[in-house]
Backbone as CSV, one residue per row, in Angstrom:
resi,resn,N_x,N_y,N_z,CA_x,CA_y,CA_z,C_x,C_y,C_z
1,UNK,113.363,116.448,117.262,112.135,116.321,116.505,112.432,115.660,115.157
2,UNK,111.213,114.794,114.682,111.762,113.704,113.694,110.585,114.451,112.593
3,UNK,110.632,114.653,111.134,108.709,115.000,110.905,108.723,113.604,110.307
4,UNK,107.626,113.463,109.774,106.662,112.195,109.094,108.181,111.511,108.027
5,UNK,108.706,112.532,107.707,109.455,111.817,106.227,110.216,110.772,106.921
6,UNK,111.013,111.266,107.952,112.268,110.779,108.748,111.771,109.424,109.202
7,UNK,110.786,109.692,109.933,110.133,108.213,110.813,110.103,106.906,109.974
8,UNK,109.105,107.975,108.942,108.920,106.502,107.995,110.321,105.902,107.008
9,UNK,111.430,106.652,106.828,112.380,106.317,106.190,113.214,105.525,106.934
10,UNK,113.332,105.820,108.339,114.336,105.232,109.264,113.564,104.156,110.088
11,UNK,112.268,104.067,110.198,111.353,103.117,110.887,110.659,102.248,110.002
12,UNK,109.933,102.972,108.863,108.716,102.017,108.593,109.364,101.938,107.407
13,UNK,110.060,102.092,106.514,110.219,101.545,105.150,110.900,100.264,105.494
14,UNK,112.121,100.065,106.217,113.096,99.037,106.390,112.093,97.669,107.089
15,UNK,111.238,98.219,107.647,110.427,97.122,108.061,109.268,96.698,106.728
16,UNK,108.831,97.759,106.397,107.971,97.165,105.106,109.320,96.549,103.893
17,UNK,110.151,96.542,103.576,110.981,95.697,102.574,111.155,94.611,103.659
18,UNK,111.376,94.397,104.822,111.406,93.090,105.361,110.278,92.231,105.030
19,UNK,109.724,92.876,105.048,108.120,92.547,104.929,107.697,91.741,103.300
20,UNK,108.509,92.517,102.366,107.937,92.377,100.986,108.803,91.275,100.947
21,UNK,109.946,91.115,101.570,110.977,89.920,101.905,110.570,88.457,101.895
22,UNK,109.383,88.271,102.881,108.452,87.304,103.156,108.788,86.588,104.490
23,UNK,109.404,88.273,105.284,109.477,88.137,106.667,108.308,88.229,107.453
24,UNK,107.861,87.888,108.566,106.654,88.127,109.410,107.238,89.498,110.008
25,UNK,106.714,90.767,110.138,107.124,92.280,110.649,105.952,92.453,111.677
26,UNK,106.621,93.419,112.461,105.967,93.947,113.533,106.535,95.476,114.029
27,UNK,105.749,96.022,114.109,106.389,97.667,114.430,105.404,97.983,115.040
28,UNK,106.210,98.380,116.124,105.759,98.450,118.014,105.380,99.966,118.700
29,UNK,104.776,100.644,118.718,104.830,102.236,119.457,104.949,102.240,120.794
30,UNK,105.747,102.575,121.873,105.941,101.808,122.985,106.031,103.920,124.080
31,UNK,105.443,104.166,124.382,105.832,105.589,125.690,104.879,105.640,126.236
32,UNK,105.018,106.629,126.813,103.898,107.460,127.657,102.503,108.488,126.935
33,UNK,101.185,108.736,127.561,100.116,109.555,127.237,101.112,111.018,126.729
34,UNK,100.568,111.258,125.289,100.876,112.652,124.729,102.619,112.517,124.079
35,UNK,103.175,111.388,124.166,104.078,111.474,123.177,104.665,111.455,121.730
36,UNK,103.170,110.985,121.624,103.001,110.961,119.497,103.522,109.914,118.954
37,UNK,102.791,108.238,119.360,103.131,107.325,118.820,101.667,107.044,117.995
38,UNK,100.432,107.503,118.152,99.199,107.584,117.363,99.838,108.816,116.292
39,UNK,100.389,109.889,116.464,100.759,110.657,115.575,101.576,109.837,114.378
40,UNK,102.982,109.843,114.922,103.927,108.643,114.064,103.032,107.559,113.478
41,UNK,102.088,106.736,114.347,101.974,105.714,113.408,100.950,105.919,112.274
42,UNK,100.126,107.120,112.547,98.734,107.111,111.652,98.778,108.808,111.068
43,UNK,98.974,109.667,111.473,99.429,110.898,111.215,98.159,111.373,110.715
44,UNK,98.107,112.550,110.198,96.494,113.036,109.892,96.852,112.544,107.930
45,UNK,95.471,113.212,107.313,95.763,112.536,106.288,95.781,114.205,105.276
46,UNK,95.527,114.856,105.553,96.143,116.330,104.781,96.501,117.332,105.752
47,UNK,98.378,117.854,105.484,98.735,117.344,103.816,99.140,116.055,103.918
48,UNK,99.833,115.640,102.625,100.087,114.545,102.724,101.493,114.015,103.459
49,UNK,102.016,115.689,103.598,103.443,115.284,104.703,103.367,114.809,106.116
50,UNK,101.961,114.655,106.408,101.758,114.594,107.965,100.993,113.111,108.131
51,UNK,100.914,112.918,106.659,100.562,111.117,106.820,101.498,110.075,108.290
52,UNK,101.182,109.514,108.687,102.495,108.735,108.914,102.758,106.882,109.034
53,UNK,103.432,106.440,109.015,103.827,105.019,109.040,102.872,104.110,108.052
54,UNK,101.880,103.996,109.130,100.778,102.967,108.140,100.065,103.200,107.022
55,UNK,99.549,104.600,106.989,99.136,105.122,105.458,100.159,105.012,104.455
56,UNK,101.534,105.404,104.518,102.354,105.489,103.768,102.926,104.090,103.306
57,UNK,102.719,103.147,104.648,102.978,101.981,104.549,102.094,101.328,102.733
58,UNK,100.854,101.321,103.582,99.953,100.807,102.311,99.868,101.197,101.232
59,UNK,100.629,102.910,100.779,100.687,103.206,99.594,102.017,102.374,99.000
60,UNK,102.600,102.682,100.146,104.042,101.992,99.164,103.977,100.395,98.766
61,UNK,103.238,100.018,99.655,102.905,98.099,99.169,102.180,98.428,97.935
62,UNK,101.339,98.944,97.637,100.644,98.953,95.851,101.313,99.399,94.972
63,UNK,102.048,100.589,95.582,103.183,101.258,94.598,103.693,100.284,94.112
64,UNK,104.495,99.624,95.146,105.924,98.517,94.942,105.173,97.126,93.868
65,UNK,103.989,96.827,94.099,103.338,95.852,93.806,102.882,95.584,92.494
66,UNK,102.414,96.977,92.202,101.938,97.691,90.913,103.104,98.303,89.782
67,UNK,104.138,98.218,90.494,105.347,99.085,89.355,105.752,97.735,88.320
68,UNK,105.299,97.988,87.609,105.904,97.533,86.058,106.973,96.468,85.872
69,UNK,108.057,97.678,86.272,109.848,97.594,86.164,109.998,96.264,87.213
70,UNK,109.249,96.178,88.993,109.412,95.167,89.355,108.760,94.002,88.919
71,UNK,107.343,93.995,88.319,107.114,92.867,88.279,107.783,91.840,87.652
72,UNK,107.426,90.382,88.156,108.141,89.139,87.783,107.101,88.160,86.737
73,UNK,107.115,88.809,85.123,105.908,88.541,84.387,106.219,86.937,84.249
74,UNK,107.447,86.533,84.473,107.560,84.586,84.125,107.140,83.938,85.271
75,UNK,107.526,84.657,87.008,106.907,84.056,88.063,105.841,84.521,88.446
76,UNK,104.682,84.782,88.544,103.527,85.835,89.130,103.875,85.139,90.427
77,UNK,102.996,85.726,91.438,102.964,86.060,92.642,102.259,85.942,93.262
78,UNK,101.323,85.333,93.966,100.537,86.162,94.956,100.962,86.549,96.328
79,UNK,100.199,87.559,96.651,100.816,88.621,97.450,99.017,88.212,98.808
80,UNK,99.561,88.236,100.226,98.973,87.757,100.881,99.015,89.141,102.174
81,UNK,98.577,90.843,101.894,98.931,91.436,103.117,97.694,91.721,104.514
82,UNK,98.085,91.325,105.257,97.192,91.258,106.253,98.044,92.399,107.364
83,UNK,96.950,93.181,107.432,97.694,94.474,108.455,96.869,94.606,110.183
84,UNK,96.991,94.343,110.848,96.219,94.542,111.698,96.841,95.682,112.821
85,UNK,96.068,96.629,113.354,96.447,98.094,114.256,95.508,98.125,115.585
86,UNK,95.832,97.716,116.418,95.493,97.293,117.691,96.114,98.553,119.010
87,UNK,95.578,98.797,120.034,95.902,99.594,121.218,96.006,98.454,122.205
88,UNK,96.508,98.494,123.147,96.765,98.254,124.487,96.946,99.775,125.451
89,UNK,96.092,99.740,126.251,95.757,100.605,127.371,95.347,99.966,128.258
90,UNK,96.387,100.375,129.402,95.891,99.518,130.672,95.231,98.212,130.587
91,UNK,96.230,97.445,130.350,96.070,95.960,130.217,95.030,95.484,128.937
92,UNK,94.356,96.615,128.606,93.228,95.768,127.642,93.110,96.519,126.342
93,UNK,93.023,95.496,125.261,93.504,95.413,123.511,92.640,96.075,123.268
94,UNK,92.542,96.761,121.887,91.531,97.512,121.533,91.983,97.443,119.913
95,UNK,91.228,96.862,118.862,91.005,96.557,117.711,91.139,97.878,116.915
96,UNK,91.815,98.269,115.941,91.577,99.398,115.393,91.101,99.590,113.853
97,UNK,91.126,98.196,113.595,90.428,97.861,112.008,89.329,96.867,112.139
98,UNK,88.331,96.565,111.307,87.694,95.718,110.751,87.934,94.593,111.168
99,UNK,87.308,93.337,111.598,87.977,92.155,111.697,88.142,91.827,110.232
100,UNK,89.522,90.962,110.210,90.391,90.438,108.751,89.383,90.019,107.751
101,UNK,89.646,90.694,106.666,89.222,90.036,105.641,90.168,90.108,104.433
102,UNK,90.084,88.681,103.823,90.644,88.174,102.587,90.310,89.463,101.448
103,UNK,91.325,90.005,101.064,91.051,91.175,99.843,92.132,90.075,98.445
104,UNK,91.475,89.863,97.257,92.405,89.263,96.800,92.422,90.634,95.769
105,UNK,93.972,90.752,95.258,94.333,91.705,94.438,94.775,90.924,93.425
């Protein structure tokens, strides 16, 4: 048994710094009905230890984005994140956000 902290430290952080990298990322939930890859990836939202992957994901992109100490005040930045959370069940996709929209920060 892994809880929320573990997953996201050993799964989803190393992929979100790839990410802040200005790598293209992808993180995959791949088993069987009732194994807790909707758990892992989305987790409930109280407390906040049972968050998982993608919530934590998006806090830590504003965190990281927003901290001070990193910013680059001689180069600014823009920052371009597009997240999309999709199902596949029995052959057919299933959308789990909004279609994309441009958020400029």
């Amino acid at each position: 048994y892994a809880n929320q902290d573990t997953v996201f430290d050993d799964l989803g952080k190393p992929v979100l710094l790839s990410a802040l990298e200005g790598r293209n990322v992808c993180l995959f939930a791949y088993g069987q009905t009732g194994a807790g890859k909707s758990f892992s990836m989305l987790g409930k939202n109280e407390p906040p230890s049972l968050r998982g992957i993608i919530p934590r994901t998006c806090n830590e992109i504003f965190k990281i984005r927003n901290d001070p100490e990193l910013a680059d005040k001689e180069n600014e930045v823009l920052h371009e994140i597009v997240i999309e959370v999709m199902e596949i069940y029995c052959a057919v996709s299933y959308t789990h956000l909004e279609p994309t929209r441009l958020l400029s920060i």
